[in-house]
VOTORZA-45675 format. One record per residue (C-alpha): z negated, x, y negated. Coordinates in steps of 0.1 Angstrom, whole numbers, padded with zeros to 4 digits, always signed. Each point is the difference from the previous one (the first is absolute). Layout:
// residues N
ZXY ...
END
This chain:
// residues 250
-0656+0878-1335 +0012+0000+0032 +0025-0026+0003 -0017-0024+0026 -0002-0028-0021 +0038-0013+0000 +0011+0021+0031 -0015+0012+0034 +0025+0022+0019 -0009+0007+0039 +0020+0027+0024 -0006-0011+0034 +0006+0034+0025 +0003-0014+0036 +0023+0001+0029 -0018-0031+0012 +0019-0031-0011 -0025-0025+0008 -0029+0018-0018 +0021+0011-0031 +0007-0042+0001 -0036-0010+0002 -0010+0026-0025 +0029-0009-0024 -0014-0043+0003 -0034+0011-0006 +0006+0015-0028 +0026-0024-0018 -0028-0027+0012 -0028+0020-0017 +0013+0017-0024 +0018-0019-0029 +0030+0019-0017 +0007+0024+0032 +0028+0019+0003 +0008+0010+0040 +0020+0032+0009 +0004+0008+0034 +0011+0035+0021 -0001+0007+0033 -0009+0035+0004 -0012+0026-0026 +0028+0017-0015 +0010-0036-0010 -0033-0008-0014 +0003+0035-0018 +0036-0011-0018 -0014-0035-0006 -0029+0008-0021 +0017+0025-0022 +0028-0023-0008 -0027-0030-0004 -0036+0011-0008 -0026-0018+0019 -0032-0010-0005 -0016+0000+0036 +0023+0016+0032 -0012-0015+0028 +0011+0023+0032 -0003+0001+0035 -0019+0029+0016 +0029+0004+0027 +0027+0001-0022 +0032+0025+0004 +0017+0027-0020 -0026+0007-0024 -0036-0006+0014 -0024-0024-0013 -0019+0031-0013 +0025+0018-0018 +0011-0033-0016 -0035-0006-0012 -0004+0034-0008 +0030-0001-0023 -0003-0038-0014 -0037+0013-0016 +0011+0031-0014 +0025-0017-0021 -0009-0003-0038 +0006-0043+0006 -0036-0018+0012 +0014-0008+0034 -0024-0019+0027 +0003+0009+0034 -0011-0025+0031 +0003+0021+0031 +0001-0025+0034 -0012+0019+0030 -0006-0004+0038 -0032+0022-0002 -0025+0004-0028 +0005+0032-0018 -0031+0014-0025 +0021+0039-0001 +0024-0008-0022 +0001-0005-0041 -0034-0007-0001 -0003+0001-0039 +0028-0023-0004 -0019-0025+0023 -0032+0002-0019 +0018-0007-0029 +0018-0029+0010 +0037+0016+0000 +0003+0002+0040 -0010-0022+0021 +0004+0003+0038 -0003-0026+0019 -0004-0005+0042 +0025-0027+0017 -0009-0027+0008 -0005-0008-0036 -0011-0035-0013 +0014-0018-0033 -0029+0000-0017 -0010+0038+0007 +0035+0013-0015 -0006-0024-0026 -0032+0015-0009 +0013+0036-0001 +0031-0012-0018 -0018-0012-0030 -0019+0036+0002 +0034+0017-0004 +0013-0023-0027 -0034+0008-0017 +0006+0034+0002 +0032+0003-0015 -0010-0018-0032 -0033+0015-0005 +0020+0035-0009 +0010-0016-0036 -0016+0002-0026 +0017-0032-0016 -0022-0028-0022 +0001-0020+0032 +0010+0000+0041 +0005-0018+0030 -0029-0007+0022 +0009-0016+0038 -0027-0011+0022 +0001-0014+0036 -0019-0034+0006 -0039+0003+0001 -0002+0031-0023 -0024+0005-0024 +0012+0008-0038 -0034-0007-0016 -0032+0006+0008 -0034-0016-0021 -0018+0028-0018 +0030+0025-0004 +0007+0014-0030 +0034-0020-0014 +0027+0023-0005 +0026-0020+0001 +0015-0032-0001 +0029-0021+0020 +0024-0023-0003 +0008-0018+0035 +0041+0001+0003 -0001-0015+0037 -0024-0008+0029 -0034-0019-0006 -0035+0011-0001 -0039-0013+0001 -0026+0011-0024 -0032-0003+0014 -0038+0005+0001 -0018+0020+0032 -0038-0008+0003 -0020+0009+0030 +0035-0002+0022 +0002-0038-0016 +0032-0001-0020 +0007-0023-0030 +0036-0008-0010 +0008+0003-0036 +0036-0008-0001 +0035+0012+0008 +0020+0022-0022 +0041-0008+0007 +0031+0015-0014 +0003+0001-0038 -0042+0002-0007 -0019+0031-0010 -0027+0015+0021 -0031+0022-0010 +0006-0009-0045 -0032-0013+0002 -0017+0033+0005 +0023+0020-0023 -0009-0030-0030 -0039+0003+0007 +0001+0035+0004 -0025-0007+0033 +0008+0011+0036 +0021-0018+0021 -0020-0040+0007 +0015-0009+0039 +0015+0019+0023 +0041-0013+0002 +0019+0004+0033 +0035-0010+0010 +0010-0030+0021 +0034+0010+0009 +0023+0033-0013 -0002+0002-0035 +0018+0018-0027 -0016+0008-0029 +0004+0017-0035 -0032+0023-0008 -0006+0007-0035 -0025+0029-0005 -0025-0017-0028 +0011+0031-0025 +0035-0009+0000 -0006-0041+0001 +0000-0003-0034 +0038+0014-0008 +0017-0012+0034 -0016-0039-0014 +0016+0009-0032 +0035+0013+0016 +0001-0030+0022 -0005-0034-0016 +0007-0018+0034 -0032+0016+0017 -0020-0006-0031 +0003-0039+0004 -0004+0005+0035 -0033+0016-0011 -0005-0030-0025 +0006-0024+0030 -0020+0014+0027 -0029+0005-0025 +0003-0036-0010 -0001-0011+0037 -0031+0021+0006 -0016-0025-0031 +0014-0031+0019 -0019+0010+0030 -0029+0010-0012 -0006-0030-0020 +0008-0022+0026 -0024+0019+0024 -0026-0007-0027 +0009-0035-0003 -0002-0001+0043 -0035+0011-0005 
END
């Protein structure tokens, strides 16, 4: 797989110093395990990623030498799944439009708020994982995204590496809290053991890192890693607490 899961390595391509600092705190604050590279115009950021591969470049529009364009152009025809977060003065729908459908470009408009670059940061990250075809992958979400929704079809399950989340039922706009799911538990096993769709609809509380385990592969990556089985074990076991306490409650 792609390795997020120990590693995040970020080029930042700006002649700006007091954006490249901004964007380099946001995402050491956000972003656990990043590794920030700066450069200061495009031939830099050219050298830089082919001595140290990046994840996600993040480049300003304006930059020198080698334009944000042609830097793009060549970061995403490299064999390597490299992100690309373009930060622009003026919107721009022209350019690599099938990369930004899929989640590998992103261009965003200055002024630019935290929780926006946030949002289309977890899409990159997202996107360079789902190219492997490993047992398991990262999954990132921004705060107040939805993972699950009641009714789907399960096809996979997660185990919650950092962040918080709410699982939750939705009736006539009336929503009923079912409890929070926190680093170390298992998310959606319920519908994978029953063999039902999914029961509540689960949404983060904050960014969250996750490990998604399609159901077909469940079985070996359990067996391959005893740590996540007991972490299975556990969270099922907490689900039983709960539920008999509810029923006790009642």
């Amino acid at each position: 797989m792609a390795d997020l899961e120990s590693k995040r390595i970020f080029l930042i391509a700006s002649a700006k110093p007091e954006e490249a600092e901004k964007i380099e705190s946001t995402l050491t604050k956000h972003i656990q395990n990043a590794t920030v590279f700066t450069a200061t115009d495009g031939s830099a950021a050219l050298f830089k990623a082919e001595n140290v591969i990046p994840n996600v470049v993040i480049v300003d529009s304006e930059i020198a030498k080698v334009s944000a364009l042609d830097l793009t152009q060549k970061l995403i025809q490299r064999k390597e799944r490299i992100a690309v977060i373009i930060m622009s003065p003026l919107p721009d729908t022209d350019h690599f439009v099938d990369e930004v459908v899929t989640g590998q470009v992103h261009i965003l408009t200055r002024p630019t708020d935290e929780a926006t670059f946030i949002e289309h940061l977890t899409r990159a990250l997202n996107w360079i994982v789902n190219g492997d075809n490993a047992n398991y992958r990262m999954k990132f979400l921004a705060a107040n995204q939805i993972l699950i929704r009641e009714g789907e079809k399960a096809e996979s399950v997660y185990l919650v590496k950092r962040g918080q989340l709410k699982a939750y039922k939705a009736d006539n706009g009336v929503e009923t809290l079912l409890g929070h799911i926190n680093p170390g538990e298992f998310v959606g096993e319920m519908a994978y053991i029953n063999g039902e769709p999914r029961s509540a609809n689960v949404m983060s509380l904050t960014n969250c890192e996750l490990i998604e385990i399609p159901n077909n592969c469940l079985d070996v990556v359990l067996f391959s890693k005893p740590a996540w089985s007991k972490a299975l074990v556990k969270t099922l076991s907490l689900r039983l607490k709960n539920s008999n306490e509810d029923k006790v409650q009642n």
